[in-house]
C-alpha positions in Angstrom: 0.0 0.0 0.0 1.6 3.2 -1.2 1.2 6.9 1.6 1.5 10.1 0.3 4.3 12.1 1.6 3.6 13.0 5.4 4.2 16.7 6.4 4.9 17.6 9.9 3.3 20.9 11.1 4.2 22.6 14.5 0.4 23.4 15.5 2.0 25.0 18.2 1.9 28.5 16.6 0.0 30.1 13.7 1.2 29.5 10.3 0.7 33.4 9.5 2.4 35.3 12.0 0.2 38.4 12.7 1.5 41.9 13.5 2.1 43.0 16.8 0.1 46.0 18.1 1.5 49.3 18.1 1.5 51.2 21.0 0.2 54.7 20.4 3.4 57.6 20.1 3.6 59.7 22.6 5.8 62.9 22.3 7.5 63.9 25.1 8.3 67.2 25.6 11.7 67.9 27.0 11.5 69.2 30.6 13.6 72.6 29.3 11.2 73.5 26.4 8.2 76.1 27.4 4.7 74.7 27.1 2.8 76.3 24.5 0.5 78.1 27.7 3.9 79.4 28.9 5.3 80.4 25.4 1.8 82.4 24.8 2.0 84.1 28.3 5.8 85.0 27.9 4.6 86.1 24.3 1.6 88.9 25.7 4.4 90.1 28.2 7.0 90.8 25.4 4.1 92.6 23.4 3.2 94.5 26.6 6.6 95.6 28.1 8.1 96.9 24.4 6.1 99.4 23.8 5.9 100.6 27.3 9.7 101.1 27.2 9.4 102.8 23.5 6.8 105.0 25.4 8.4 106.2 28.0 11.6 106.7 26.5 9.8 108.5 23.6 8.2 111.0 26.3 11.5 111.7 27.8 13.1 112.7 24.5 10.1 114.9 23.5 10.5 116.7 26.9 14.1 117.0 25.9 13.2 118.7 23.0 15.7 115.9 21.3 12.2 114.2 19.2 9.7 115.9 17.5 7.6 113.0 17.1 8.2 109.3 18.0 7.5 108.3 14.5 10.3 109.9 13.2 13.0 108.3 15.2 11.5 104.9 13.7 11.8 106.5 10.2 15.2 107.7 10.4 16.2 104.2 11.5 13.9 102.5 8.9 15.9 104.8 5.8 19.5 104.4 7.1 19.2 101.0 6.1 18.5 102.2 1.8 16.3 104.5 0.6 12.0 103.6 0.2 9.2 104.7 -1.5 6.6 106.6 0.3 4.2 103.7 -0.1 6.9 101.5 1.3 7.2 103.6 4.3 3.3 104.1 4.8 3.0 99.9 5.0 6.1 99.5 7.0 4.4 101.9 9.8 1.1 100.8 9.2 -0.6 104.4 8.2 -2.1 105.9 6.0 -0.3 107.8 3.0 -1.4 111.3 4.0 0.1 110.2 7.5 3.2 109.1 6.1 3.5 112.5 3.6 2.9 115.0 7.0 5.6 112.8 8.5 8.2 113.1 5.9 7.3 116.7 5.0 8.0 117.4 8.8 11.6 115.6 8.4 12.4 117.3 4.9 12.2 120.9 6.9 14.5 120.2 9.5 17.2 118.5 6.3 16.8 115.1 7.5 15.5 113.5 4.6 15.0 114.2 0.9 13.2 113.0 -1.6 14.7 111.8 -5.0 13.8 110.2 -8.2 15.0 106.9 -8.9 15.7 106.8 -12.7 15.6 110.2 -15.3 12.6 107.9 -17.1 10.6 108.1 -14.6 10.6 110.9 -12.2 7.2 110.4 -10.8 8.0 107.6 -8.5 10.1 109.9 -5.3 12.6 107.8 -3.1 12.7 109.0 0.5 16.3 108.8 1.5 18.5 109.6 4.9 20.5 113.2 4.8 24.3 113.7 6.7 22.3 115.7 8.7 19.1 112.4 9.7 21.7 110.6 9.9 23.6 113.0 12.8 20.6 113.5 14.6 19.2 109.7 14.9 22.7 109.3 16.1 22.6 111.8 18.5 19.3 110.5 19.7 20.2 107.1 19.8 23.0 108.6 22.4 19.9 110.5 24.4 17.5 107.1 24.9 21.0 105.2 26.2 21.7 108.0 28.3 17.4 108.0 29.9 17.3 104.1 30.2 20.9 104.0 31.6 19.7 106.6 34.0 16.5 104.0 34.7 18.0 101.0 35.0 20.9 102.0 37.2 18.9 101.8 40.6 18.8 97.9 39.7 20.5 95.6 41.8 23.2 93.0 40.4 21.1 90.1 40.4 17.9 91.1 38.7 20.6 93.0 36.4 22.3 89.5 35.4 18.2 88.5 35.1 17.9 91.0 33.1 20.9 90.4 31.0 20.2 87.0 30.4 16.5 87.7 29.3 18.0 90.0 26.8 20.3 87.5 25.6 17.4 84.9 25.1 15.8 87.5 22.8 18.5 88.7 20.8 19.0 84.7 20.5 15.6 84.1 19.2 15.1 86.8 17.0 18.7 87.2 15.3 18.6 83.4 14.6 17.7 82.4 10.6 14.7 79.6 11.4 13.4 82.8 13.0 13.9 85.1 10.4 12.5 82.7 7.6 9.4 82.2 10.3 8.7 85.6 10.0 9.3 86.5 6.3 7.0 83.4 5.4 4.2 85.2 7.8 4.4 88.0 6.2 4.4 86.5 2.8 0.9 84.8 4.0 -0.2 88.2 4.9 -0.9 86.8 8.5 -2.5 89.4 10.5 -0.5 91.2 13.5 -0.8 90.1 17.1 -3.2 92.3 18.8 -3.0 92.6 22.8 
C-alpha cells in the first residue's frame, strides 16, 4: 500500500504570523522646552513691556526737545538702512499715505531727509532717503534714549541686572537666529495678521 508524503506541522503556533500591536506615540516634551500656555504668556508680556519702554523713553526725549515725534525716530532708522518709497514707508508703519507724507514733510524741513527720483525715465516715483544731517541727529538720539534708560535701569540691583541680561540674551538669541527670520518673512508672505494685545 503506497502513503502520500507525510508533512509535519508545529500546531504549536499560527502559520501566519500576525503583526504586533502598536502602542500609540507619545511625544515627550523635553523638561527645558516652554509649554505652549507658557510660550503664549511670555509672548503677551513681550508685546506689553516693548512698547511701554518705547513710550516712556519717547516721552522723555520729546520733553528734551531731542524728538519731534516718535515716529520719526523709527523712520530715520527705517531709511539708514536704503532709501523707500513713500508707499513702502506708509505699509512698513502701518498708516495711511497722507500720515506718512505730514511725516516726511516734517523731516524734509529740519534736512533730514530728501526726496529723489529713482531713474531720469521716470521721475514720478520719489525715493525717500536719509541726509548727513538724519543721519547726525538719529545718532545723537540714539546717544539720548542710552543715556534716559541707563539713567532708569541704574537703581537695579546686580542680580535682577544678570536676570535682566540673560533675558536680553534669550531675545536677541531668538530673533537674530535664521529659522526665526525665515518664520517671520514666510508670515508676512501669507499676509498673516499682527498680534493684537
Amino acid at each position: 500500500m503506497s502513503y502520500g508524503k507525510v508533512c509535519m506541522v508545529n500546531t504549536n503556533f499560527p502559520t501566519v504570523k500576525e503583526p504586533a500591536e502598536r502602542s500609540p506615540r507619545i511625544m515627550v516634551r523635553s523638561p527645558k522646552q516652554m509649554t505652549r500656555d507658557q510660550a503664549r504668556e511670555s509672548a503677551r508680556d513681550i508685546l506689553q513691556i516693548i512698547p511701554l519702554v518705547m513710550r516712556t523713553v519717547a516721552a522723555q526725549l520729546r520733553s528734551a526737545g531731542e524728538l519731534p515725534a516718535p515716529a520719526h525716530f523709527g523712520l530715520l532708522s527705517i531709511l539708514c538702512e536704503r532709501p523707500r518709497m513713500l508707499t513702502e514707508l506708509a505699509s512698513l508703519q502701518g498708516v495711511s499715505m497722507p500720515t506718512m507724507s505730514n511725516s516726511i514733510s516734517a523731516m524734509e524741513e529740519r534736512g533730514w531727509v530728501r526726496r529723489t527720483a529713482p531713474t531720469e525715465q521716470d521721475r514720478r516715483v520719489a525715493m525717500i532717503e536719509v541726509t548727513t544731517t538724519g543721519r547726525s541727529a538719529l545718532e545723537r538720539v540714539a546717544r539720548s534714549a542710552e543715556s534716559h534708560l541707563a539713567e532708569m535701569l541704574a537703581p537695579v540691583d546686580v542680580t535682577s541686572r544678570r536676570r535682566l541680561h540673560n533675558g536680553l540674551g534669550v531675545l536677541r538669541k531668538i530673533f537674530t537666529s535664521e529659522p526665526a527670520a525665515s518664520a517671520g518673512r514666510q508670515r508676512s508672505r501669507r499676509g498673516r495678521r499682527p498680534y493684537v494685545a
